[in-house]
C-alpha positions, 0 to 999 in steps of 0.5 A: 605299762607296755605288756609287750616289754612284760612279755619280753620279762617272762619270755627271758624268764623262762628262757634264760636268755634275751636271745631264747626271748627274742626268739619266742616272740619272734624280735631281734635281740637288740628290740627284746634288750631294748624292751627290757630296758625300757620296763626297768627304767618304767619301774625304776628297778634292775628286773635282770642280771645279765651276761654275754650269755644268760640272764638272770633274775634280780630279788625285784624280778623275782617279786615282780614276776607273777606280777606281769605273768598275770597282766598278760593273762589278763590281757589274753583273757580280754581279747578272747573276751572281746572274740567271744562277745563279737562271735556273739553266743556259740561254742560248747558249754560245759556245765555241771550240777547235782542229779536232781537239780540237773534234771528238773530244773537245768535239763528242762531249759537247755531246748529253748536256749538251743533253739535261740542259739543255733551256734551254741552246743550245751554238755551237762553233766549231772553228778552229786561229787564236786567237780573240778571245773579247772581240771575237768574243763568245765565252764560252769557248775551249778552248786546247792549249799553252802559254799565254801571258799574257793579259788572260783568266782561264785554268784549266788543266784538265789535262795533255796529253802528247804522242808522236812516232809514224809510220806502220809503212811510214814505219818500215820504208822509214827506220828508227826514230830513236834520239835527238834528233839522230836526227830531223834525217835523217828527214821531221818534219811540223810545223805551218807556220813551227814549226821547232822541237820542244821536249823535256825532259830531266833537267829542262831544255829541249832543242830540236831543228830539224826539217824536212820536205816537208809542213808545215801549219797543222792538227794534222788535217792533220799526222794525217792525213800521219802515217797516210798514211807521210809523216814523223813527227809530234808529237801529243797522246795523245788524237788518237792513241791509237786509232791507237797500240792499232790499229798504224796508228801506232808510238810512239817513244821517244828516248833521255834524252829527252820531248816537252814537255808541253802542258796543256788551258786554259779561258780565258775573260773574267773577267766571264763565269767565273760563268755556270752555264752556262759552270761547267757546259760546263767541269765537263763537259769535265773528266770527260771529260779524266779518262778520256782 
């Protein structure tokens, strides 16, 4: 299919004229009639209705639209592709990610790769809210969880398990839980309006309601509390694994039962999945995930 006659489609599309057409793609009126012409007979179908004056298009133009809208985004998002890769690793990168995830293990990584690439220009931004990367200009976002459908591409770049643990005076002043049931008379510290904690068993869910006197909307925050004696908190191993070989914190293991396993996400818009420097940020952060 020549996308130079699809553009002469969209260009009249949006025009309502193959002269406003031409005049956008900077042809005479007789080539973009031509064009046209030749994409109808490529297609076997009439695409426009036209007059002395305007075109219109037919119920097959219509269907066919978003059609060559998207060959020719796709066509622009390879050669920007093939500009970037010849412009090798450089630019802003624009990344996102949770506050504790971002500053223990993204932030930490960000001076080699500058040092590597002298022409690449990294912002982070460390937030517990969900970004839109469309709206928000954002190249890549880091997501811990559970992912839920998306119009993104998302890439799981590995697993991220998870362990109740407590401070030992939190232990020692209300004993150490046992089983799942165990947890409804201790002090949980859950992320706001998050009732519930999710475990796996035999290869089933199995979800408990927990309660406690302090919630909050940063895993920093559940941290913290959890240091500090206050209840016990469902956190990722590599937040707390220092803690865990210090004794600052105390694993527990219940009977018959796991925390549900969360994964580290790269998502990102689908137009942006093959700049060098996102592939480089990503391949980056994936040896870093191996050792943690």
């Amino acid at each position: 299919m020549d996308t130079d006659a699809v553009a002469v489609l969209v260009a009249a599309a949006a025009a309502g004229s193959l002269s406003g057409a031409a005049r956008r793609l900077g042809l005479t009126p007789m080539i973009a009639t031509r064009r046209l012409a030749a994409l109808e007979r490529d297609l076997g179908v009439r695409l426009m209705q036209r007059t002395t004056r305007s075109v219109a298009l037919t119920p097959e133009g219509e269907a066919f639209l978003p059609f060559a809208q998207a060959v020719l985004e796709g066509e622009a998002a390879g050669r920007a592709s093939l500009r970037a890769a010849s412009a090798g690793v450089s630019g802003r990168l624009r990344v996102s990610t949770s506050l504790a995830f971002g500053r223990k293990v993204v932030a930490p990584l960000v001076p080699r790769l500058l040092a590597d690439h002298p022409e690449l220009h990294v912002d982070l931004e460390l937030t517990d809210h969900v970004v839109d990367l469309v709206a928000s200009g954002t190249d890549l976002s880091i997501r811990l969880g559970l992912l839920r459908d998306s119009s993104m591409v998302a890439r799981r770049l590995a697993p991220n398990p998870r362990v109740l643990c407590a401070a030992p005076a939190y232990l020692a002043a209300r004993g150490r839980p046992e089983t799942l049931d165990d947890l409804r008379g201790h002090e949980c510290l859950a992320l706001t309006a998050n009732t519930h904690w999710t475990f796996e068993t035999g290869g089933r869910e199995r979800q408990v309601r927990v309660q406690g006197r302090f919630t909050a909307n940063s895993i920093e925050a559940l941290h913290q509390a959890a240091l500090g004696g206050a209840g016990i908190a469902l956190l990722s191993t590599w937040n707390v694994r220092d803690d865990l070989a210090a004794g600052t914190l105390v694993r527990i293991d219940l009977a018959g039962v796991v925390p549900q396993e969360w994964a580290v996400w790269a998502v990102y818009p689908s137009a942006r999945m093959v700049l060098p420097k996102l592939r480089t940020f990503v391949s980056a952060l994936e040896g870093v995930l191996n050792t943690i």
